[in-house]
C-alpha positions in Angstrom: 149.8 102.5 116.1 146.7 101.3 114.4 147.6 100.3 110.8 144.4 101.1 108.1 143.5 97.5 106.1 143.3 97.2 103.8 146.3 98.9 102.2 145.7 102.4 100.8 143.9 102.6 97.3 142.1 99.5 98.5 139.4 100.5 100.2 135.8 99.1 99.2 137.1 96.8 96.7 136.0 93.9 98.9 133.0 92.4 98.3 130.1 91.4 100.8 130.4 87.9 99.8 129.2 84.4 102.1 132.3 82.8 99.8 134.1 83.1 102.7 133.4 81.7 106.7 131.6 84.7 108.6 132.3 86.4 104.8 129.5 88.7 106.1 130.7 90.4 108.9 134.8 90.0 108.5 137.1 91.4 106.6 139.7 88.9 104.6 142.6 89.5 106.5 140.1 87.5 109.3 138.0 84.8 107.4 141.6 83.5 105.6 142.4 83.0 109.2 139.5 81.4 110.1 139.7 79.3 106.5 143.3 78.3 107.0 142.2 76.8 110.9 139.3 75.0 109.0 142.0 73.2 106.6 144.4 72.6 109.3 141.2 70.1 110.8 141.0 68.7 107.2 137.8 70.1 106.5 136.7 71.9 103.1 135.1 74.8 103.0 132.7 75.8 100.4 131.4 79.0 100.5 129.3 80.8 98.0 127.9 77.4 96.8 124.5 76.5 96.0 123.1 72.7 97.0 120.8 72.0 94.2 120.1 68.2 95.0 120.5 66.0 97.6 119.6 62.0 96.7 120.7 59.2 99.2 122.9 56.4 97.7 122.2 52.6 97.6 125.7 52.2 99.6 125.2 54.6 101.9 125.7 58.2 102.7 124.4 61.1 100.1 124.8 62.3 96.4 125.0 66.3 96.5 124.8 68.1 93.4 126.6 71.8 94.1 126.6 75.1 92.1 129.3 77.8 92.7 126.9 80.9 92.4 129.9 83.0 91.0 131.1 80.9 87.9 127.5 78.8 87.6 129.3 75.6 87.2 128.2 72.5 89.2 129.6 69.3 90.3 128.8 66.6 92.1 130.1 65.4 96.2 129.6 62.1 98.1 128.9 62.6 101.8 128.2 60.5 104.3 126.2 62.4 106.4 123.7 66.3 106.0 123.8 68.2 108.8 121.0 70.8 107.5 120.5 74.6 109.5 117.8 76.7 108.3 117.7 78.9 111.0 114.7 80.6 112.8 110.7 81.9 111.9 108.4 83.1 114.1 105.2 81.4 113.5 102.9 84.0 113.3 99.4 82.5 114.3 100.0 83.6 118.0 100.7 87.4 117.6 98.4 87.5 114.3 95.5 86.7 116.8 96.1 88.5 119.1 96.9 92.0 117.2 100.1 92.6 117.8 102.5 94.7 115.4 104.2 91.7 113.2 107.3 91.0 111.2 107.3 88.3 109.3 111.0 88.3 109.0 111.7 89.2 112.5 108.9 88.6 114.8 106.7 91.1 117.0 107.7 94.2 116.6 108.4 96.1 120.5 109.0 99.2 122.1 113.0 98.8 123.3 112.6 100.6 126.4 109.6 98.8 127.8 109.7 95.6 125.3 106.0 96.5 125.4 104.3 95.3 122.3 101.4 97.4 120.2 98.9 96.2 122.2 98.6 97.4 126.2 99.7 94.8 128.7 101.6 92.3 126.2 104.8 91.7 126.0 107.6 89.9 124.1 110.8 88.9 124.8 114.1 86.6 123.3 113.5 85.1 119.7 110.1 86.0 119.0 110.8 89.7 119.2 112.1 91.8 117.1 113.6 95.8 118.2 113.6 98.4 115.0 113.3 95.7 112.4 116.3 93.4 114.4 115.3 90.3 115.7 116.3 89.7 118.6 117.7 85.7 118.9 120.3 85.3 121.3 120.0 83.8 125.0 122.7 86.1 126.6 120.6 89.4 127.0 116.9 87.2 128.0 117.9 88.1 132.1 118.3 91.8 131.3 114.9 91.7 129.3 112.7 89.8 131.7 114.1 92.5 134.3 113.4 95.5 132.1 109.7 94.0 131.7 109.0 93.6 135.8 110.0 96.7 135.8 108.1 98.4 133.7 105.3 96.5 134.6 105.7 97.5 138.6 106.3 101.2 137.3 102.7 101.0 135.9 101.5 100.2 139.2 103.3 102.7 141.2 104.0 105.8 140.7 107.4 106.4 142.5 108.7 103.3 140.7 111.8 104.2 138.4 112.0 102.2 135.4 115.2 101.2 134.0 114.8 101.1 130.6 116.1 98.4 128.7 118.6 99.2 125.5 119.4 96.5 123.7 123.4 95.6 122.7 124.6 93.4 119.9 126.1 90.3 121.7 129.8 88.8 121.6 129.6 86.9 118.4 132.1 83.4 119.0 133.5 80.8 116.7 135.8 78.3 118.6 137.3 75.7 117.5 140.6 73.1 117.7 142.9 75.5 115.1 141.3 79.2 116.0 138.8 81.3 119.0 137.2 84.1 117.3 134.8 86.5 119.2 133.7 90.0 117.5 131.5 92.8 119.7 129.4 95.6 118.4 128.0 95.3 114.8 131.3 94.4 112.5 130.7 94.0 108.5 132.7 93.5 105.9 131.1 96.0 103.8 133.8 99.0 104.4 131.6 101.9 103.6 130.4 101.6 107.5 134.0 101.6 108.7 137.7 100.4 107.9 139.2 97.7 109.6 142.4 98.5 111.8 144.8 96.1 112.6 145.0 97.0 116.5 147.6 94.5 118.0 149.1 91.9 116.0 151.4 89.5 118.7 153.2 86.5 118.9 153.5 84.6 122.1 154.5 81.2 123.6 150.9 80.2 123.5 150.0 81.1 120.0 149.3 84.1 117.6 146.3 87.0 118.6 145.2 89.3 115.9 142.9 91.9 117.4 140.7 93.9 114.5 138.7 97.2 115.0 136.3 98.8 112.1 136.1 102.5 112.8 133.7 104.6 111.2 134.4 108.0 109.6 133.5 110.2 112.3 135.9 107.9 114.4 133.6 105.7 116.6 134.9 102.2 117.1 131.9 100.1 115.4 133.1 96.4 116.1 135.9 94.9 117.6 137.4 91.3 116.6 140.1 88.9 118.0 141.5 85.7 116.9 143.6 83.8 118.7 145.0 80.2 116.8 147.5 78.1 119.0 150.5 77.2 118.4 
């Protein structure tokens, strides 16, 4: 049987918070999982931290200057190396010139069923695209778009031509590593008003420990599904 988590009484008392790995869309019971994995490799995990300076050393490596954004207090680290992600923009020159409907925080704004954009006869599809105010930056669905838009395209041109139109699905979220595999489908949060996380199956085997994780919404419909899977 599906067992509610957290415990009863504690619903919604979990904060949204990045002070945890994938804090966003996971509930505790997961990202301590996915924390403990990250210590097992001997690395340290700061979440919820703000880098306010960055200055190379004389002897090598980097000075960071850190703020926890929940207490305000800073203190200083010695790294070797940054690896520094800032993730994805679409530049905006392009569509801008050419009229299309633009987001600037997701890209160019298309129909889903046609990936048609607000101008007639251009399209958009993968990163540069965004569907409903989402963007749209994974590789895994580009084949199904591409298809969708020949399609759409040939349906223009003849008129017994079906269109399939295309609906676009969250893809598998993954996290892998030595100490844990983690892979979440549908739209998981951590914010509990949208749905309580279920424990589904908790099991022990000769390989290692799987913890599958559902978040259900109130009407009952299974938003997202999670499983972790850490070796013995």
């Amino acid at each position: 049987m599906a067992e509610a988590w957290p415990p009863a009484g504690k619903r919604g008392t979990f904060p949204t918070t990045n002070a945890a790995p994938r804090g966003v869309f996971l509930p505790p019971l997961a990202t301590d999982k996915i924390l403990q994995a990250l210590h097992k490799q001997d690395i340290t995990f700061l979440g919820g931290h703000l880098v306010q300076s960055a200055a190379p050393r004389s002897e090598g490596g980097y000075q960071l200057t850190i703020k926890n954004c929940q207490s305000g207090e800073s203190q200083s680290l010695q790294v070797d190396h940054l690896l520094i992600s800032t993730g994805l923009k679409v530049a905006d020159t392009l569509p801008l010139s050419a009229g299309l409907d633009f987001d600037a925080h997701a890209g160019i704004i298309v129909d889903e069923a046609s990936l048609q954009s607000s101008v007639p006869h251009i399209y958009a599809i993968g990163d540069c695209m965004s569907i409903d105010g989402v963007p749209c930056r994974y590789v895994a669905p580009l084949r199904a778009q591409a298809a969708s838009i020949v399609e759409h395209i040939l349906g223009q041109q003849q008129q017994d031509y079906q269109h399939q139109a295309y609906e676009h699905k969250p893809p598998m979220i993954r996290l892998k590593n030595k100490s844990i595999s983690v892979s979440a489908t549908g739209t998981p949060s951590a914010d509990e008003s949208r749905g309580v996380w279920q424990v589904i199956t908790d099991t022990e085997s000769d390989s290692g420990h799987e913890l599958v994780l559902a978040q259900v919404a109130d009407n009952g419909e299974q938003i997202a599904k999670v499983t972790l899977k850490t070796p013995h």
